[in-house]
Z-matrix of the N, CA and C atoms (Angstrom, degrees):
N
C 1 1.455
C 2 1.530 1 107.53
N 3 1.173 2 111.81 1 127.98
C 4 1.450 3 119.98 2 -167.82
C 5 1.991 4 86.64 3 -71.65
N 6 1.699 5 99.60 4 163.11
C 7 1.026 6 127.46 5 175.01
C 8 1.930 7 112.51 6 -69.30
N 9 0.823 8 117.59 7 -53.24
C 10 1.576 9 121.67 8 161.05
C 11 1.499 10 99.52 9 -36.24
N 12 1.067 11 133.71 10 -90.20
C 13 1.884 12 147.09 11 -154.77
C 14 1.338 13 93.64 12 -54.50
N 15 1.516 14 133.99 13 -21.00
C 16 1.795 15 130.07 14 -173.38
C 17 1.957 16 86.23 15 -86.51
N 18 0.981 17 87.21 16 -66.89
C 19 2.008 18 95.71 17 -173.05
C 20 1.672 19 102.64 18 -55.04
N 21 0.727 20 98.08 19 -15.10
C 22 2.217 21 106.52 20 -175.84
C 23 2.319 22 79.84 21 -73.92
N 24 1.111 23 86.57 22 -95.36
C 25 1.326 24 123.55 23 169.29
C 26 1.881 25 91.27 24 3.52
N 27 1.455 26 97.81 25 -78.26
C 28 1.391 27 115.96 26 -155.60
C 29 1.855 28 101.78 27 -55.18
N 30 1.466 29 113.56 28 -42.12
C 31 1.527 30 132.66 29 -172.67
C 32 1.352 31 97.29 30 -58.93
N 33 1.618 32 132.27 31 -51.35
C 34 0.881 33 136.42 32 -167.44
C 35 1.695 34 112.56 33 -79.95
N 36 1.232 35 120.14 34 -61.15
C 37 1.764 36 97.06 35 162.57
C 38 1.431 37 137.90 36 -41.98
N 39 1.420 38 91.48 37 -31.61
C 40 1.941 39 104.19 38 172.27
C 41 1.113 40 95.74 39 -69.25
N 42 1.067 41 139.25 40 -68.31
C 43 1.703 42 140.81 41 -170.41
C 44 1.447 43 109.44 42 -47.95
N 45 1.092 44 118.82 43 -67.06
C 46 1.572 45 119.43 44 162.61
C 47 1.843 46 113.53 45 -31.98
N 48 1.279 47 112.58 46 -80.87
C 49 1.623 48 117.50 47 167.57
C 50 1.391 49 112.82 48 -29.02
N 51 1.290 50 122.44 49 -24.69
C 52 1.659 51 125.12 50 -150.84
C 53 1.710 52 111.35 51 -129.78
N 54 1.823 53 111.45 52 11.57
C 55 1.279 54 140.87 53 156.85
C 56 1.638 55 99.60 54 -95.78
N 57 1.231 56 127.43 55 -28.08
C 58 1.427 57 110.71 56 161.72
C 59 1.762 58 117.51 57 -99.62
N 60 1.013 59 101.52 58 -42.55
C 61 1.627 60 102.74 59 -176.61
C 62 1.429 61 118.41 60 -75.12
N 63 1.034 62 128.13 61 136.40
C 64 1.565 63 123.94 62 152.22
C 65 1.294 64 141.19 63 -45.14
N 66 1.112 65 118.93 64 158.37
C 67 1.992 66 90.01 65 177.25
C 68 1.494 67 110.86 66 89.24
N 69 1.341 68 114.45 67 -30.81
C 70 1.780 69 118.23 68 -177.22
C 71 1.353 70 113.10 69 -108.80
N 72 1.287 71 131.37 70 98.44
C 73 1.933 72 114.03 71 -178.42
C 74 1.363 73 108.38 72 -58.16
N 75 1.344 74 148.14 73 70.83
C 76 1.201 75 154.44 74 -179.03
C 77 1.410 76 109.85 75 -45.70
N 78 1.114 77 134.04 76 -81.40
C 79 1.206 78 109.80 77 173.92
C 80 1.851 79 159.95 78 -43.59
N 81 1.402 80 80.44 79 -37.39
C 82 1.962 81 103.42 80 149.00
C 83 1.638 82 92.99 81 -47.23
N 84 1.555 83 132.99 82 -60.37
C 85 1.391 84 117.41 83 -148.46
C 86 1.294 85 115.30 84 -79.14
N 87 1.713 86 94.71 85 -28.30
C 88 1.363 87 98.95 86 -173.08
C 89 1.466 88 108.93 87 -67.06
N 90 1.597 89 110.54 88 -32.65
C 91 1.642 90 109.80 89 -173.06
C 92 1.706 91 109.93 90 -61.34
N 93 1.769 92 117.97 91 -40.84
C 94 1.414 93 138.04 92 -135.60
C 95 1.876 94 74.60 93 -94.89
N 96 1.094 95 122.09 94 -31.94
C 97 2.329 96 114.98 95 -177.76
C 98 1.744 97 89.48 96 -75.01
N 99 1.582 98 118.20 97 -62.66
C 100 1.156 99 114.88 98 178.38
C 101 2.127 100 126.55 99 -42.68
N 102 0.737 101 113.01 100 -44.44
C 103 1.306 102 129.52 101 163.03
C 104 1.678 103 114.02 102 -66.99
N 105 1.167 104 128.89 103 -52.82
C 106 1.302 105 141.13 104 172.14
C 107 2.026 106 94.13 105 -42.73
N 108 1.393 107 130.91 106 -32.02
C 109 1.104 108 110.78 107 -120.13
C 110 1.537 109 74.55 108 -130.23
N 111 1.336 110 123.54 109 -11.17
C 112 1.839 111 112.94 110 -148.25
C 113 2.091 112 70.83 111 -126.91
N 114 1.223 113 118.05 112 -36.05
C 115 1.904 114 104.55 113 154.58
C 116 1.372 115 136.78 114 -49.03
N 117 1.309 116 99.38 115 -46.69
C 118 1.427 117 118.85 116 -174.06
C 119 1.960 118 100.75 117 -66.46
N 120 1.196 119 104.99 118 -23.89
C 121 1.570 120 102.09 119 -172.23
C 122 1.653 121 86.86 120 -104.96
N 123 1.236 122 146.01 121 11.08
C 124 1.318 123 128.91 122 175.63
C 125 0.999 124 117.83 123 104.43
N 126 1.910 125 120.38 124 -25.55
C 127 1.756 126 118.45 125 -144.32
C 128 1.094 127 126.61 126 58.50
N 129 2.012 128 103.59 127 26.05
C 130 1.594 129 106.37 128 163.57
C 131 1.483 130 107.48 129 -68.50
N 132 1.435 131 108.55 130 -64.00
C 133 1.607 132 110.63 131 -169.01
C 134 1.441 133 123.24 132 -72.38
N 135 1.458 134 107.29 133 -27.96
C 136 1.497 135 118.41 134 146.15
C 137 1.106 136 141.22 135 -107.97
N 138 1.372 137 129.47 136 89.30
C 139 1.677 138 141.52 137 170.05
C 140 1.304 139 93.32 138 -6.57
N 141 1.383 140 111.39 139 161.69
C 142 1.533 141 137.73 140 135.30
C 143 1.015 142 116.00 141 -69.37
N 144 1.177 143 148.60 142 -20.12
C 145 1.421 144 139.55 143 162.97
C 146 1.040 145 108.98 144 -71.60
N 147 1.485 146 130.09 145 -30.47
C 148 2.041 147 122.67 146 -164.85
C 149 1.411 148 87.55 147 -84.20
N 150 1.441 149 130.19 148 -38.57
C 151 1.421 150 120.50 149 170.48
C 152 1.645 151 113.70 150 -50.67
N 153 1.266 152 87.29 151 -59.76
C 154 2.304 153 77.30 152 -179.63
C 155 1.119 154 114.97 153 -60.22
N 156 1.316 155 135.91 154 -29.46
C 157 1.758 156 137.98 155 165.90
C 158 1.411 157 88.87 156 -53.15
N 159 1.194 158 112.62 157 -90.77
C 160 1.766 159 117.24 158 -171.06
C 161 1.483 160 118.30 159 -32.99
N 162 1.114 161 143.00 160 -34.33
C 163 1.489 162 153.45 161 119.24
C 164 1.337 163 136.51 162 -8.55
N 165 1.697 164 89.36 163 -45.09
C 166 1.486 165 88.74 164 -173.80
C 167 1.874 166 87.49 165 -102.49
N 168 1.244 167 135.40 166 -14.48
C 169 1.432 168 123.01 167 172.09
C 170 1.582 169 110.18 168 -71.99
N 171 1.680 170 118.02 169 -25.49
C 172 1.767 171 102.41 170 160.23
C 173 1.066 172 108.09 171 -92.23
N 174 0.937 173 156.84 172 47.14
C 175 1.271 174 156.46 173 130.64
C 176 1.592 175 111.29 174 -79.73
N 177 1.354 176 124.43 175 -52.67
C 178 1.271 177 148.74 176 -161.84
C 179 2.170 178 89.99 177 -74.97
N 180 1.109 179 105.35 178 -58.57
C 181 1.776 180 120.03 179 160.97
C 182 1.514 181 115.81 180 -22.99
N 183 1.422 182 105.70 181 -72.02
C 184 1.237 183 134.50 182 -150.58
C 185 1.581 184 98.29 183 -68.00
N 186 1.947 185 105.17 184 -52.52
C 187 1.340 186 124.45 185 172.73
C 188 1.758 187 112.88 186 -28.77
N 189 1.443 188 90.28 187 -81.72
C 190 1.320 189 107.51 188 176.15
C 191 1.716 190 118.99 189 -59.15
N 192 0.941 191 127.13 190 -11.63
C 193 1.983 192 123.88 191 158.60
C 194 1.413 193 103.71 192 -66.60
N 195 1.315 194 121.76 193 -43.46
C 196 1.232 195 116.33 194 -145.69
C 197 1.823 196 105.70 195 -96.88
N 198 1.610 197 116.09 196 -21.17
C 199 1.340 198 142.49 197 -164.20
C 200 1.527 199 95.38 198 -95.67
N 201 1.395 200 128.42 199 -49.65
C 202 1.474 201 139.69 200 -158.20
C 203 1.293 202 116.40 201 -25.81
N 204 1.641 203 105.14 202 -38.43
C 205 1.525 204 114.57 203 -157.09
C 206 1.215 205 122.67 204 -92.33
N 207 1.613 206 94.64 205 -40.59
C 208 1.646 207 115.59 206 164.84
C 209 0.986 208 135.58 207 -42.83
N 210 2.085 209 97.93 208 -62.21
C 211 1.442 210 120.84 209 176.84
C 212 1.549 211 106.71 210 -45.35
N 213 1.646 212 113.57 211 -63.91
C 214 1.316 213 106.74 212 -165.66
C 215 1.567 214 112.79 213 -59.42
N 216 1.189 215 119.99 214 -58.03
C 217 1.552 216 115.35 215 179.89
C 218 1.450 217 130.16 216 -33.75
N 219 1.767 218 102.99 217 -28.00
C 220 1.534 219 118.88 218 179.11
C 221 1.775 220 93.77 219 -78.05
N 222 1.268 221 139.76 220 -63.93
C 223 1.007 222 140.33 221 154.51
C 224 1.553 223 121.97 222 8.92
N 225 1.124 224 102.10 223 -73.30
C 226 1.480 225 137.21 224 173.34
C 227 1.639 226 114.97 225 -58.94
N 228 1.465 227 107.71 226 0.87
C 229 1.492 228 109.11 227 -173.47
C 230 1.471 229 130.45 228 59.35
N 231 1.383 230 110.62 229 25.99
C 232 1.575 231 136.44 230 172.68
C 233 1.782 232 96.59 231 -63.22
N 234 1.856 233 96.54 232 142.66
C 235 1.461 234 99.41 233 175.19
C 236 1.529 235 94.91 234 -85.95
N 237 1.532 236 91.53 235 177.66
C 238 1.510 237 116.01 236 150.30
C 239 1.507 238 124.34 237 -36.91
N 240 1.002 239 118.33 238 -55.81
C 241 1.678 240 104.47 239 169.90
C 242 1.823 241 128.29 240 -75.30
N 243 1.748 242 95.27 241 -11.42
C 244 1.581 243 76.19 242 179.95
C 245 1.876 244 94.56 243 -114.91
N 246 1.335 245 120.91 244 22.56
C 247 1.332 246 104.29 245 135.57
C 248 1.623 247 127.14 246 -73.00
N 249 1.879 248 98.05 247 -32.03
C 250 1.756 249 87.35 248 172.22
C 251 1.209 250 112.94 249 -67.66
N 252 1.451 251 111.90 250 -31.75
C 253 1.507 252 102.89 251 -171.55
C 254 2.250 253 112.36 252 -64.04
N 255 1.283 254 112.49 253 -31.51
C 256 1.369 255 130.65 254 -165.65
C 257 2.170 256 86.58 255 -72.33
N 258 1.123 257 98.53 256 -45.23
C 259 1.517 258 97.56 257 -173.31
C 260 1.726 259 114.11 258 -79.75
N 261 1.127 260 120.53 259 -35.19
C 262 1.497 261 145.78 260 147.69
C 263 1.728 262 122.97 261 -26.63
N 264 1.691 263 91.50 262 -63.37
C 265 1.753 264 113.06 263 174.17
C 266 1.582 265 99.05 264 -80.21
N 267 1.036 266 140.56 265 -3.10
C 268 1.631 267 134.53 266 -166.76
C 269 1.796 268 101.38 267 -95.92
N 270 1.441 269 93.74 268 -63.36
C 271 1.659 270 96.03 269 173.38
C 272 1.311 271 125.18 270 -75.23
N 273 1.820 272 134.26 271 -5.07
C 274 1.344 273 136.89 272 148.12
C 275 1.592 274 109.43 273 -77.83
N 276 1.195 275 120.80 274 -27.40
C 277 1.438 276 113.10 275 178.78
C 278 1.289 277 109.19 276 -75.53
N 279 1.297 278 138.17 277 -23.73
C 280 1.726 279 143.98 278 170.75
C 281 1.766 280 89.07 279 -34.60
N 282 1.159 281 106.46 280 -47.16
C 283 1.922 282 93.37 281 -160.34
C 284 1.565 283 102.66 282 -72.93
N 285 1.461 284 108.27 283 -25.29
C 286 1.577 285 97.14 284 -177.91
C 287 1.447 286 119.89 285 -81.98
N 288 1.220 287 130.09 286 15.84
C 289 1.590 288 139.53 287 179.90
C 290 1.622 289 108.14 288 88.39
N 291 1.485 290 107.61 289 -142.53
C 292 1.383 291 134.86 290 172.33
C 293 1.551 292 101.29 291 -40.11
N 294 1.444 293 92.85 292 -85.97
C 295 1.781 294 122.17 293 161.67
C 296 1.427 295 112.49 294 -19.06
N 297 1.293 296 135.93 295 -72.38
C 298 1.278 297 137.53 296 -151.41
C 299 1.679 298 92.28 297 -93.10
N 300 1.370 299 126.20 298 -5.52
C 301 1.539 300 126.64 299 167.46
C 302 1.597 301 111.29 300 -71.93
N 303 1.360 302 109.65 301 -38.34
C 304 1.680 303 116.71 302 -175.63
C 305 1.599 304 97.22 303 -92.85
N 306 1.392 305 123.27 304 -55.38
C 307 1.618 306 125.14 305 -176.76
C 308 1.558 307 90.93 306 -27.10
N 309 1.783 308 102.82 307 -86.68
C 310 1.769 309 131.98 308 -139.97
C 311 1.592 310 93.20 309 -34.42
N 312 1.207 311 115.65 310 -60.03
C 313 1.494 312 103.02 311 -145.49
C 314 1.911 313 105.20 312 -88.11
N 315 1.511 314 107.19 313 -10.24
C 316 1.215 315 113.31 314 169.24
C 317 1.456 316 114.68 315 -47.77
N 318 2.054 317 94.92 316 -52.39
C 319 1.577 318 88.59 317 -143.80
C 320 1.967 319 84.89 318 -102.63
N 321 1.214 320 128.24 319 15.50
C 322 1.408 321 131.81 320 137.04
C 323 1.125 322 115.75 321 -51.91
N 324 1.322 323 132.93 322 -93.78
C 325 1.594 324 143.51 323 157.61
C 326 1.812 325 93.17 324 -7.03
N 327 0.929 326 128.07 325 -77.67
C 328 1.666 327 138.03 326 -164.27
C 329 1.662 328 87.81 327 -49.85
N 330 0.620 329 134.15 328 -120.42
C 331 2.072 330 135.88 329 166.23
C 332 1.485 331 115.60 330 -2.42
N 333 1.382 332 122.32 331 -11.11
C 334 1.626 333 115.29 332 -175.80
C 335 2.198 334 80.52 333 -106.16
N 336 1.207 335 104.36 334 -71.73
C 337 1.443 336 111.93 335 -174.00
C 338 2.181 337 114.14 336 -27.79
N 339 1.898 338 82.93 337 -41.94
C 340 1.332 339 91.12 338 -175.98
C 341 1.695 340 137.73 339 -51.09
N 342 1.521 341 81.56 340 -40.53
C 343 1.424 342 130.80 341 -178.83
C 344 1.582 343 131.52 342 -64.99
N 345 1.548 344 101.71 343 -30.71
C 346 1.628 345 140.65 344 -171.32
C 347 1.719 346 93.95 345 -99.22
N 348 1.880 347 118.02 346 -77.66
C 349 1.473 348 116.93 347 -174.21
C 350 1.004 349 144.68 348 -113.63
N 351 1.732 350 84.44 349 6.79
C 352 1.915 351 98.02 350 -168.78
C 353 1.165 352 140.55 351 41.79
N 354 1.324 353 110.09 352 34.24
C 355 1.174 354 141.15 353 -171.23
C 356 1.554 355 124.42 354 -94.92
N 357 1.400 356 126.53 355 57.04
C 358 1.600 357 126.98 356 -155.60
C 359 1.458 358 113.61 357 -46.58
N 360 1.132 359 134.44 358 -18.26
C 361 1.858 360 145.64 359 -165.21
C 362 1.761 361 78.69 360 -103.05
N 363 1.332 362 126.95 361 -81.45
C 364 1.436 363 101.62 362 -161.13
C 365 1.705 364 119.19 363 -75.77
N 366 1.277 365 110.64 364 18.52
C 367 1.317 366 108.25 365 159.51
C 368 1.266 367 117.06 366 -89.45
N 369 1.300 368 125.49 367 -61.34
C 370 0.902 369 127.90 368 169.55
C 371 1.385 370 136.62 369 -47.06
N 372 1.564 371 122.03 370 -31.97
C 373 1.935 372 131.48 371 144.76
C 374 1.601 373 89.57 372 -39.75
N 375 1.278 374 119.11 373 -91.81
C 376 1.221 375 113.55 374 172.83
C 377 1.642 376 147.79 375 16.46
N 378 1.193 377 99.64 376 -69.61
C 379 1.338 378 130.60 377 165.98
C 380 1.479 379 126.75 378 -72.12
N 381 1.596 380 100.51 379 -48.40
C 382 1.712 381 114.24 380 164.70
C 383 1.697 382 112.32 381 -55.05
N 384 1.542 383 99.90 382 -43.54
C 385 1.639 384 116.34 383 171.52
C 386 1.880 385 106.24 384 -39.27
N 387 1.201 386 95.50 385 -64.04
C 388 1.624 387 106.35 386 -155.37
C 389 1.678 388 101.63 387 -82.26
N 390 1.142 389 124.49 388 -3.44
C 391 1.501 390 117.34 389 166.38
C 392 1.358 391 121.63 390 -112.08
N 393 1.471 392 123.72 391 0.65
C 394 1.399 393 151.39 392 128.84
C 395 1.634 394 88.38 393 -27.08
N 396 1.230 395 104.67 394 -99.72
C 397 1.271 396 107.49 395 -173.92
C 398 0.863 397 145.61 396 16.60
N 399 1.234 398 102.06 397 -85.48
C 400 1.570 399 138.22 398 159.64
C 401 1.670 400 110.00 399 -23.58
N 402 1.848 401 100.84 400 -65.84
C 403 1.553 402 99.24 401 175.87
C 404 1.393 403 106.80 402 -79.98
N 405 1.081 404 151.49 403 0.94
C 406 1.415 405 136.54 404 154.88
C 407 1.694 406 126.64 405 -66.13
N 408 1.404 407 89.45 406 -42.12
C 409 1.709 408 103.56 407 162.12
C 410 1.624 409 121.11 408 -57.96
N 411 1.198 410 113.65 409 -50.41
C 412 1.458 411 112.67 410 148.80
C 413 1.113 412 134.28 411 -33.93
N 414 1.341 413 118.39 412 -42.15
C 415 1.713 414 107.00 413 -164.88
C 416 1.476 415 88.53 414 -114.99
N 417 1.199 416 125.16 415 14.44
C 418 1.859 417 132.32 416 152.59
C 419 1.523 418 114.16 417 -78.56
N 420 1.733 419 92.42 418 -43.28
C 421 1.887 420 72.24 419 -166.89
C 422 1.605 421 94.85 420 -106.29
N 423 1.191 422 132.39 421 1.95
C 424 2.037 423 120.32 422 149.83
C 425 1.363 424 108.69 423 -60.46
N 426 1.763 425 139.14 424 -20.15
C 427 0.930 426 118.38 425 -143.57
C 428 2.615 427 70.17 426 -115.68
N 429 1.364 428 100.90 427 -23.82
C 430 1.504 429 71.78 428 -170.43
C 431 1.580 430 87.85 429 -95.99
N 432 1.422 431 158.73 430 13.02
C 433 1.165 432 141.06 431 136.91
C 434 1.666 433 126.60 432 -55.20
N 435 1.163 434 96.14 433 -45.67
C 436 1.496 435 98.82 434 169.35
C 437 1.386 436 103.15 435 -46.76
N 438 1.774 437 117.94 436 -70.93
C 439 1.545 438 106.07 437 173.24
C 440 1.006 439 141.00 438 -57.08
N 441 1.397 440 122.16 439 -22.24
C 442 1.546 441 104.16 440 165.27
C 443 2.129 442 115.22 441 -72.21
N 444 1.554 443 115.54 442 -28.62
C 445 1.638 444 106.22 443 154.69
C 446 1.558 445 110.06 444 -63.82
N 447 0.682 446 115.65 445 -37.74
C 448 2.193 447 87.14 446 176.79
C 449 1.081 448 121.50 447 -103.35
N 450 1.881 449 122.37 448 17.18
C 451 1.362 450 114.30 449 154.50
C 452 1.221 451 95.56 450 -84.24
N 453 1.909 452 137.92 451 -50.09
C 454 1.361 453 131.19 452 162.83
C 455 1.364 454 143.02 453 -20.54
N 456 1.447 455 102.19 454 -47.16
C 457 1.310 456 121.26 455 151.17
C 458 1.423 457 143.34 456 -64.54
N 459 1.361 458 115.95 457 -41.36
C 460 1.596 459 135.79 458 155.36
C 461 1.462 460 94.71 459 -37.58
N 462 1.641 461 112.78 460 -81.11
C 463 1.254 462 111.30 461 -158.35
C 464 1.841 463 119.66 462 -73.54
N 465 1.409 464 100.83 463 3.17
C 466 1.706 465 99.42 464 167.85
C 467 1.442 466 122.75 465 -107.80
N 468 1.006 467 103.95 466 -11.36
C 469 1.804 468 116.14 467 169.30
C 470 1.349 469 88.69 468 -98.01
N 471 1.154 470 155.38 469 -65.01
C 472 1.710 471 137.95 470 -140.15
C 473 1.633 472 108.82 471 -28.74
């Protein structure tokens, strides 16, 4: 097994592991093993185009991890400060794992909202809003990783 297809290989379990965990950009990896792997064969069995589709679905991934928390909290009728706070708590919660992914931007949102109407009931909707999120973004980008491996796959077995 050539050295490329082990490091293909390796990008792609990390990427996979790193669509659930924090700390890992999983999808970048999963795309960068996928790409590693459809080069190494030329872009016989995989076009350059199923790569730019597949490309443009982590991109579309990546979007939505990073948007999840915001979007919903704005949703939710969150001010201006506890979207900073929801976007604020998102990138300090990275250090707290799983947990500190749903906490951070909750209890951001909860401290930006607080701050704006003093309002403990619509902070807290608020807050519930923006750590929603979090698990909605999850079961968005497992469901577009999976698709970008079996559009990869489709087009390398065909």
């Amino acid at each position: 097994m050539d050295w490329q297809i082990i490091v293909a290989i390796l990008l792609i379990s990390a990427g996979i592991a790193g669509t659930i965990l924090p700390m890992l950009p999983g999808t970048p990896l999963v795309f960068a093993g996928l790409l590693l792997i459809a080069w190494h064969g030329g872009f016989d069995q995989v076009s350059v185009f199923t790569m730019v589709m597949i490309g443009t679905v982590a991109v579309i991934a990546w979007a939505v991890d990073f948007f999840a928390s915001v979007f919903t909290a704005k949703k939710a009728g969150a001010s201006k400060y506890a979207l900073w706070g929801a976007a604020i708590g998102a990138l300090l919660g990275i250090m707290g794992g799983v947990a500190g992914l749903i906490i951070g931007p909750a209890i951001g949102a909860i401290i930006g909202e607080l701050i704006t109407h003093k309002d403990a009931t619509k902070a807290t909707t608020v807050g519930i809003a923006a750590g929603l999120g979090f698990v909605l973004a999850l079961a968005i980008k497992i469901v577009l990783v999976l698709t970008m491996l079996a559009v990869f796959a489709y087009a390398y077995y065909k």
